[in-house]
GUTI-325585 format. One record per residue (C-alpha): residue in one letter; chain; x, y, z. Coordinates in steps of 0.02 Angstrom, whole numbers, plus 50000, padded with zeros to 5 digits. Layout:
# GUTI-325585
R   res   chain    east   north      up
R     a       A       X       Y       Z
...
END
This chain:
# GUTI-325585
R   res   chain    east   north      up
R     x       A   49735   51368   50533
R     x       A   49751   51280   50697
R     x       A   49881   51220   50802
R     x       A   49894   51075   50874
R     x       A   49913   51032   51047
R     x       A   50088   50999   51026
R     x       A   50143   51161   50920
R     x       A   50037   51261   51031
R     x       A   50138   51172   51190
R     x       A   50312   51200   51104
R     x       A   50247   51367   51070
R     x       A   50241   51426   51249
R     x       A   50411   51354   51291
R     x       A   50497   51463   51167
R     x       A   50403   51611   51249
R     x       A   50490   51550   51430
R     x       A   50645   51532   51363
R     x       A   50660   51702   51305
R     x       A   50583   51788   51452
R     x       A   50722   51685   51538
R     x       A   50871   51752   51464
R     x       A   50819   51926   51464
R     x       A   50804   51896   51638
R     x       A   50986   51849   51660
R     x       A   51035   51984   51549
R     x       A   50948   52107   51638
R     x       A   51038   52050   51829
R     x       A   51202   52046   51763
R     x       A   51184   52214   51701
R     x       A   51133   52270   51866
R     x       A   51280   52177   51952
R     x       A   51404   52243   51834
R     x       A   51350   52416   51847
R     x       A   51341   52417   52047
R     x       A   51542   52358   52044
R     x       A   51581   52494   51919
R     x       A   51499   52616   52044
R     x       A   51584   52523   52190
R     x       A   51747   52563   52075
R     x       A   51715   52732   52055
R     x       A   51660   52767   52228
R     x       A   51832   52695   52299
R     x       A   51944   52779   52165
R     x       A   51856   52956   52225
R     x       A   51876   52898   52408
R     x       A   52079   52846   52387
R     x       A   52102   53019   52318
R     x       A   51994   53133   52447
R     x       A   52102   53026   52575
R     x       A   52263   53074   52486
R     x       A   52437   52966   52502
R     x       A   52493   52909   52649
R     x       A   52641   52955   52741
R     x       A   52711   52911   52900
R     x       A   52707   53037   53046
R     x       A   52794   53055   53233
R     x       A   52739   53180   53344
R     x       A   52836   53348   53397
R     x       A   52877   53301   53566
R     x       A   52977   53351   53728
R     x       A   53109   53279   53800
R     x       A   53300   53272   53849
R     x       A   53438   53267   53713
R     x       A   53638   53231   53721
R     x       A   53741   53279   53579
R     x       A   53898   53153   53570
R     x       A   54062   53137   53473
R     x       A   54081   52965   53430
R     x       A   54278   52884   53384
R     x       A   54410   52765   53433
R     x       A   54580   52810   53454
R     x       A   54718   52712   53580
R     x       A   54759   52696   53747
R     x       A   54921   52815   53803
R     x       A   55014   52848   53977
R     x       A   55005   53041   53996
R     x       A   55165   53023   54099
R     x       A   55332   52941   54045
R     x       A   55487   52925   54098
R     x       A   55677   52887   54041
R     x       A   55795   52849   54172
R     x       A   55967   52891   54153
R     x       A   56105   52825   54247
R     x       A   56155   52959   54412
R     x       A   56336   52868   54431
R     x       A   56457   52780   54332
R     x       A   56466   52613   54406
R     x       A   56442   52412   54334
R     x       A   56241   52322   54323
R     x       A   56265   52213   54447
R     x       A   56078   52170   54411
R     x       A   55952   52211   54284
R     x       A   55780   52156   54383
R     x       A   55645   52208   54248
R     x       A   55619   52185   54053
R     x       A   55527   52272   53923
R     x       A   55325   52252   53945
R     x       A   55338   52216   54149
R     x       A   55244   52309   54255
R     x       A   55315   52385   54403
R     x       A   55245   52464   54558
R     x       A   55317   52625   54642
R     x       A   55484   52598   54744
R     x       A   55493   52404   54664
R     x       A   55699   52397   54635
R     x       A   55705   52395   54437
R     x       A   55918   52389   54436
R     x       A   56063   52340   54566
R     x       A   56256   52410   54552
R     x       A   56393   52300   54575
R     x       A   56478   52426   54739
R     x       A   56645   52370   54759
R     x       A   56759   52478   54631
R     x       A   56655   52637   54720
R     x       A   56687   52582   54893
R     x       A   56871   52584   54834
R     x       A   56885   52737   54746
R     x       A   56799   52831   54926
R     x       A   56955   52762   55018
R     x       A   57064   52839   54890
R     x       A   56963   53007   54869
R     x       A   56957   53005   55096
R     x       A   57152   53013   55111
R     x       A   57158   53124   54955
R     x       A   57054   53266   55046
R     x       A   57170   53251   55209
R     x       A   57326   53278   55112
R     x       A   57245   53409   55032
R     x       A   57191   53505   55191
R     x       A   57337   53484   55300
R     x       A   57446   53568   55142
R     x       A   57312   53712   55137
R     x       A   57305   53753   55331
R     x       A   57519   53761   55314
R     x       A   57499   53903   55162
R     x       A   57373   54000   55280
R     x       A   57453   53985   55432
R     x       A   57602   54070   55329
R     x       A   57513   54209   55250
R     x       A   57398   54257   55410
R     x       A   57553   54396   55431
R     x       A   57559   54493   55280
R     x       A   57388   54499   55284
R     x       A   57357   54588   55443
R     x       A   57472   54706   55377
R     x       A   57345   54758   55247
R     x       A   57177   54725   55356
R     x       A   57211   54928   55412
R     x       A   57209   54974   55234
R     x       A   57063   54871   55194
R     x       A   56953   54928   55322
R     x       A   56977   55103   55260
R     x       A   56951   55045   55077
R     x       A   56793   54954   55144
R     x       A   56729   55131   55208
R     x       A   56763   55225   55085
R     x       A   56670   55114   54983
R     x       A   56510   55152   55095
R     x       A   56531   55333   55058
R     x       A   56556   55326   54868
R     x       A   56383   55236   54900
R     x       A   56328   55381   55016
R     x       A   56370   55529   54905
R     x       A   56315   55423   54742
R     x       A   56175   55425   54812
R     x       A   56153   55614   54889
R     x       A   56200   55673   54703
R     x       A   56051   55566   54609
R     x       A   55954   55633   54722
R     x       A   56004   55810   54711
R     x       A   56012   55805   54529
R     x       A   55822   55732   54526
R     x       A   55739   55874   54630
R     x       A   55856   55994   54530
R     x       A   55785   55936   54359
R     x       A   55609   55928   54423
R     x       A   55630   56109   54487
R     x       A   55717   56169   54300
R     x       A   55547   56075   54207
R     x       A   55433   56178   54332
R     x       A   55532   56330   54307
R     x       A   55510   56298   54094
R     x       A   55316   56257   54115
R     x       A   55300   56418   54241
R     x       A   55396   56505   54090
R     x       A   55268   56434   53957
R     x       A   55118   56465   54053
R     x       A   55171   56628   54083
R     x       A   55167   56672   53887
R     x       A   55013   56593   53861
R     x       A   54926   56697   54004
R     x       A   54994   56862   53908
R     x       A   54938   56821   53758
R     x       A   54759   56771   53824
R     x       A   54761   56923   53920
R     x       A   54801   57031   53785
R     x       A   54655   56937   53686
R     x       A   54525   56958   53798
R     x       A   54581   57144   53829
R     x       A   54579   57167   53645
R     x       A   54382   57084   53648
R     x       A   54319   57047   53798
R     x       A   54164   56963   53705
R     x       A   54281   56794   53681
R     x       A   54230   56687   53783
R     x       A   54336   56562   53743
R     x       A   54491   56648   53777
R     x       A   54433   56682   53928
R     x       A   54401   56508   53957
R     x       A   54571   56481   53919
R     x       A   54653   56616   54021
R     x       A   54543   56548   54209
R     x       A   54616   56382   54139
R     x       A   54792   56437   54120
R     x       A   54768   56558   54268
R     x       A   54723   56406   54387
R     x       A   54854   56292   54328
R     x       A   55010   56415   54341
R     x       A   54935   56431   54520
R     x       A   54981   56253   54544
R     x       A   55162   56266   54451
R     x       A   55194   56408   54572
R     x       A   55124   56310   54724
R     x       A   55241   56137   54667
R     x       A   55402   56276   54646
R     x       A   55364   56342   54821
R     x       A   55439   56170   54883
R     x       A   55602   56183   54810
R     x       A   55740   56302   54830
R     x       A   55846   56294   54675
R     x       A   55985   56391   54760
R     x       A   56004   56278   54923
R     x       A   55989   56127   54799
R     x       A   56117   56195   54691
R     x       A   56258   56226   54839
R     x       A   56217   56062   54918
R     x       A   56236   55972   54757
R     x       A   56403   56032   54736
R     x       A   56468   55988   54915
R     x       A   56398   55811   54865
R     x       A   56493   55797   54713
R     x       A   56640   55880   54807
R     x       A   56649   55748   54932
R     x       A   56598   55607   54807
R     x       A   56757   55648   54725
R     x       A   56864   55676   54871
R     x       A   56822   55485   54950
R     x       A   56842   55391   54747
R     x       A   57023   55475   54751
R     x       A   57046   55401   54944
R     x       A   56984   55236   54876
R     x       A   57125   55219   54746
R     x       A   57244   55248   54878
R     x       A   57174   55132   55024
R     x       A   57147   55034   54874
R     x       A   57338   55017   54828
R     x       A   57387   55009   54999
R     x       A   57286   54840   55021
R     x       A   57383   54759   54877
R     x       A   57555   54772   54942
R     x       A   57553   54609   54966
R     x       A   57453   54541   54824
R     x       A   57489   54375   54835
R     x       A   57452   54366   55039
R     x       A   57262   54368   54988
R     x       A   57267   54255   54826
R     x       A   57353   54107   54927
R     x       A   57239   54105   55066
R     x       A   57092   54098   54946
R     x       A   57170   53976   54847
R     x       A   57213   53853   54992
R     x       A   57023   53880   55038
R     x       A   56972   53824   54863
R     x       A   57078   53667   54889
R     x       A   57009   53605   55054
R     x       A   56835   53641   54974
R     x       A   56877   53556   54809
R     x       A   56942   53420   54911
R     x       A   56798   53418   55016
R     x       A   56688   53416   54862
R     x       A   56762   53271   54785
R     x       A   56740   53170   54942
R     x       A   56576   53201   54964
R     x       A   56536   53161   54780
R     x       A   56610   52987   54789
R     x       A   56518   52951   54948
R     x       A   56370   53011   54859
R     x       A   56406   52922   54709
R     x       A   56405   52753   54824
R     x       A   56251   52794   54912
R     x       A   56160   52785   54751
R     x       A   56245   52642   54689
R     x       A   56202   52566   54863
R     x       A   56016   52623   54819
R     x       A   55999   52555   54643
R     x       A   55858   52634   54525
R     x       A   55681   52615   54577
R     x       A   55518   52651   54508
R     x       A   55464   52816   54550
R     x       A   55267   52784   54532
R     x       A   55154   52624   54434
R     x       A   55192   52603   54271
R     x       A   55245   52488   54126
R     x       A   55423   52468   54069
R     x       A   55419   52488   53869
R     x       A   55585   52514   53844
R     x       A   55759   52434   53912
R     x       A   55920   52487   53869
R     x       A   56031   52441   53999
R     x       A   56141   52280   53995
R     x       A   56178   52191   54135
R     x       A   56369   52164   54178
R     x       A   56394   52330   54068
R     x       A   56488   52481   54161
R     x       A   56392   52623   54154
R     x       A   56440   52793   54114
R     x       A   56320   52942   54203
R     x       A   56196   52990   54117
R     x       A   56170   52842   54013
R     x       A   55998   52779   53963
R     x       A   55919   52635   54068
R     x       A   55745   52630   54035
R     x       A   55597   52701   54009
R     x       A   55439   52672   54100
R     x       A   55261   52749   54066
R     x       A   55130   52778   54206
R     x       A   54992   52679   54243
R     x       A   54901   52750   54349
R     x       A   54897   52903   54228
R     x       A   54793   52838   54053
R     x       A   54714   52948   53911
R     x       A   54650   52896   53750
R     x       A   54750   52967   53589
R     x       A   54606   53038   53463
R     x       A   54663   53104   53288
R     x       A   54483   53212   53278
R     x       A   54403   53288   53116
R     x       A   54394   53451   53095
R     x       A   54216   53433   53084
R     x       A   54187   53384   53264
R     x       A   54346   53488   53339
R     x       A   54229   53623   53359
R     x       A   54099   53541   53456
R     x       A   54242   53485   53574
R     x       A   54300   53571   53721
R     x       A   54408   53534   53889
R     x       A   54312   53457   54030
R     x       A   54175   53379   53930
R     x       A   54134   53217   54002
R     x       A   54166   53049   53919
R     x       A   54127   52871   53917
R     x       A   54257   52746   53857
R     x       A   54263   52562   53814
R     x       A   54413   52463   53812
R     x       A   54401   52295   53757
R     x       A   54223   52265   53818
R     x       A   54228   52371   53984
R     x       A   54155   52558   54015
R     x       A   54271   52694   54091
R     x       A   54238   52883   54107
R     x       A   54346   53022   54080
R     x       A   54367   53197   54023
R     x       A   54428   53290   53868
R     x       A   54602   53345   53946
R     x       A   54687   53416   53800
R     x       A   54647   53507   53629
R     x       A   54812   53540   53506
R     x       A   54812   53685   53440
R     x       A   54903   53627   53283
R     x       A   54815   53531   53155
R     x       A   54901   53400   53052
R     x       A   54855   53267   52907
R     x       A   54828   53072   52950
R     x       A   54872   52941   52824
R     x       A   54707   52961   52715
R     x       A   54766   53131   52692
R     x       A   54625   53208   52811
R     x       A   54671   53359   52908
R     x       A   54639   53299   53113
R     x       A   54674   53377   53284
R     x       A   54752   53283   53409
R     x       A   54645   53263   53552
R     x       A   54683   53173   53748
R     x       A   54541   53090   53841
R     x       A   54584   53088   54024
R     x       A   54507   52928   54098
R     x       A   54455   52929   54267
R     x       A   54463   52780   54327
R     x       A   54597   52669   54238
R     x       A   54627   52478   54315
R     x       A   54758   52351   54260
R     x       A   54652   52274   54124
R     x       A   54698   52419   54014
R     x       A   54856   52357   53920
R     x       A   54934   52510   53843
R     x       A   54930   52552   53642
R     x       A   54737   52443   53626
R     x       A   54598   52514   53553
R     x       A   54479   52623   53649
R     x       A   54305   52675   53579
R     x       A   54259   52858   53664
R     x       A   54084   52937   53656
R     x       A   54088   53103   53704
R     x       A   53941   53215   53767
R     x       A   53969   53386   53701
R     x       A   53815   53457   53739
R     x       A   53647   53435   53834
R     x       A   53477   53500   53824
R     x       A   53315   53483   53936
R     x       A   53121   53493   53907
R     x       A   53170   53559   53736
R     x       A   53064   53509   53556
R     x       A   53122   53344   53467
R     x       A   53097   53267   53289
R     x       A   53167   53113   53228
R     x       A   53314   53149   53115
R     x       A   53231   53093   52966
R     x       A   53109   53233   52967
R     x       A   53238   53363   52960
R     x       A   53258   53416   52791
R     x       A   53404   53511   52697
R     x       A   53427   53609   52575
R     x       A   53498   53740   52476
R     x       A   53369   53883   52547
R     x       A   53363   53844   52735
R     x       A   53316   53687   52839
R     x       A   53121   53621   52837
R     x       A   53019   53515   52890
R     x       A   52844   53411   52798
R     x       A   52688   53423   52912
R     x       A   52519   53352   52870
R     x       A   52383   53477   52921
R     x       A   52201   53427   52887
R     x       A   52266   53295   52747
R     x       A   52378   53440   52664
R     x       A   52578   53429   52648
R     x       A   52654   53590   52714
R     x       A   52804   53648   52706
R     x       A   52899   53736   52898
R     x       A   53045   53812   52916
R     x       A   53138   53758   53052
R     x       A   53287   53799   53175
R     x       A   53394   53674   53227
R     x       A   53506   53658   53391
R     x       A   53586   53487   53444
R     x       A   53568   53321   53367
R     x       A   53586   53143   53439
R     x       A   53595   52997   53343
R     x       A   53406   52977   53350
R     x       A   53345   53162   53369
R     x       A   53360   53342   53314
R     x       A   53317   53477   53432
R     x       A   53188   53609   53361
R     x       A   53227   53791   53421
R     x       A   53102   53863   53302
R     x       A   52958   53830   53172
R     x       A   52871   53686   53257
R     x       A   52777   53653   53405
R     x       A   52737   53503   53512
R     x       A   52616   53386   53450
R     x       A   52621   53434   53257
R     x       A   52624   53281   53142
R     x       A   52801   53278   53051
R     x       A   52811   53181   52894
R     x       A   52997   53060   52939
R     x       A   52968   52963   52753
R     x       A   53004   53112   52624
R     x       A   53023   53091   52431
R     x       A   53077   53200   52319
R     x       A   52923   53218   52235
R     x       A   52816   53280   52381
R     x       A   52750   53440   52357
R     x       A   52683   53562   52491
R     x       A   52487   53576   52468
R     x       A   52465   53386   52399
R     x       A   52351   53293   52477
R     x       A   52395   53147   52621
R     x       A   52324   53025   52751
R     x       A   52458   53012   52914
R     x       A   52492   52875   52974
R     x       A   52574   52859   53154
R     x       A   52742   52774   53144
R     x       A   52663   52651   53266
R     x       A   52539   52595   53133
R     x       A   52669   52608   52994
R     x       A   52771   52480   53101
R     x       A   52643   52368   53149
R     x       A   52582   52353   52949
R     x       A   52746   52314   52883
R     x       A   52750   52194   53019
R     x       A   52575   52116   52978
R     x       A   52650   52107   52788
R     x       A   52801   52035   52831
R     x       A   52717   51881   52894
END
């Protein structure tokens, strides 16, 4: 049968239509697989690159090691003045939280009942002479009648000193010459009984040893005894004691013969302790006015933190005026852990800041007692010596103290958060050729930045600073330089 024009024309668009779609089909197939291969071909790539961490170089450089804490502003000197004489305030010239400069009058005495009581005291001490000059003048008699006997008490005195003397002496070589004579005596029997050893069997050698040994040192005993002659000694040291005994029974006597006027003596020293007790008193009251005359002054810069004094009051001495602390001499009061006391030590260098100004200073003092601050934490008490205190300090403020406890040059540094801890030693993460491994490390000083490396590391190795706790040495990683890191989470952050 035949078609006609029109079926046949119909016909062939059927046939396009078809060849069309299988066309489309055919691309899309193409396309899809090509992005699944694209897929694949990343997802291998990500893992043969391996995750990335964030690395800082092992580098060299210079580290400090500081103690950072705050404690408060102290004097290191203080001082409480007491009153040095009983008079009335006549004026009190400072009050509590004034500062003062050395020699600046701080308190005035009213002089008047002093000047009085000096008249009095003057005409006191005359009497009290004139009456003591009459008692010696009458006295002066019987004592030359016993100045004889005292001279000859007064020598015999010197030879009791002499023949004291010449009997320790006598009794010293004696006893030295007896201990000679015993070890001459003991060496002696040992050399017999060597000899008899080495007579007996003259193969021992060690007796023989012995008996040169012995030999030798009684040769030396004898030599030493040679010095001394026990006889002479012995005569000599009974003249001594003869004599010795002679001159204490002449003292007794000269020494009764001086007191036959005992009371000759006894006035004349009394009157002699009048005119100085009388002498004494006056020179205390004139004293006692020349310090009144003086007042009380500061005896160096300071701050006055305490007043007691009254004005108008009448002073007894030795009463408290006031107490002033130095301040020219300033240290900081620390109350420091136990866990930094041993890092401290005196002479390490400081730098201060007292309401928003720097100072130096020193570690001056370390307690050695320990003791527990309010939170129950045991502290040391610590002084920082600062160098170079002016007169913005106010005393009892705040004072924030960094202190260098050590130093280190040209030495190995990582950033503290590569240092890792834990229960079997101290490591750190490096990426090697895209692998994680693990180094142990030694560490020496830290900063607040930086750990010195003693050990385990060496410059220029990549350090992993962003650890999680499930890295693993061996995985696979891609560093990335903290610079990078930085400037991504920047780029993100916008």
């Amino acid at each position: 049968m035949k078609m006609s024009k029109k079926e046949k024309q119909e016909t062939k668009t059927g046939k396009k239509k078809i060849k069309t779609w299988q066309i489309v089909t055919a691309v899309f197939a193409v396309i899809l697989l090509a992005l699944l291969v694209n897929i694949v071909k990343q997802s291998m790539g990500a893992a043969a690159a391996g995750t990335p961490v964030t690395t800082v170089q092992v580098l060299k450089g210079d580290i400090t090691q500081t103690v950072d804490t705050s404690g408060s502003v102290e004097s290191e000197e203080s001082k409480t003045y007491f009153a040095q004489v009983g008079a009335t305030i006549g004026e009190l010239h400072v009050k509590a939280g004034d500062s003062v400069k050395t020699g600046d009058l701080l308190l005035s005495y009213d002089t008047a009942d002093l000047e009085q009581a000096l008249k009095q005291t003057e005409l006191e001490a005359q009497v009290s002479t004139y009456g003591a000059d009459i008692t010696v003048a009458s006295v002066d008699h019987a004592q030359q009648k016993a100045a004889q006997a005292q001279t000859d008490y007064d020598d015999s005195l010197k030879y009791i000193a002499h023949y004291t003397e010449c009997v320790g002496q006598l009794t010293d070589q004696l006893n030295k010459a007896n201990a000679l004579q015993a070890d001459e005596a003991a060496l002696q029997a040992e050399i017999k009984e060597l000899t008899a050893k080495v007579e007996k069997d003259d193969t021992d050698q060690e007796s023989a040893k012995a008996l040169k040994k012995k030999t030798k040192e009684l040769e030396k005993i004898e030599k030493k005894l040679a010095d001394y002659d026990v006889s002479n000694l012995q005569s000599a040291l009974e003249t001594c004691q003869g004599d010795l005994a002679e001159y204490k029974a002449l003292k007794e006597q000269y020494d009764a013969a001086k007191e036959q006027d005992p009371t000759a003596g006894l006035q004349k020293k009394q009157q002699a302790v009048v005119k100085e007790s009388a002498q004494l008193t006056e020179d205390r009251a004139k004293t006692e006015l020349e310090k009144a005359k003086a007042g009380v002054t500061a005896d160096f810069n300071g701050i006055v933190t305490n007043v007691a004094a009254v004005q108008g009051q009448t002073t007894v001495e030795g009463a408290e005026l006031f107490t002033i602390q130095n301040a020219d001499a300033l240290k900081v009061f620390l109350a420091v852990s136990k866990y930094d006391i041993e890092k401290l030590a005196i002479g390490q260098k400081a730098d201060i800041t007292i309401n928003g100004k720097s100072y130096t200073g020193e570690v001056s003092n370390i307690s050695k007692v320990a003791s527990t601050n309010n939170a129950g934490a045991v502290v040391i008490n610590t002084d920082i010596h600062i160098d170079n205190p002016d007169d913005n300090i106010v005393l009892g403020v705040e004072a924030k103290v960094s202190i260098k406890t050590a130093e280190e040059k040209n030495v190995l540094l990582v950033p503290i958060a590569a240092v890792n801890y834990a229960s079997d030693g101290v490591f750190c993460y490096v990426a090697e050729n895209g692998v994680l491994v693990r180094k142990e490390v030694e560490t020496g000083i830290s900063s607040d930045e930086y750990v010195q490396i003693l050990s385990g590391l060496s410059e220029g190795d990549a350090v992993i600073t962003d650890v999680t706790g499930d890295m693993t040495e061996g995985m696979a990683v891609t560093a990335v330089s903290a610079d990078e890191a930085d400037a991504q989470n920047a780029k993100q952050a916008e």
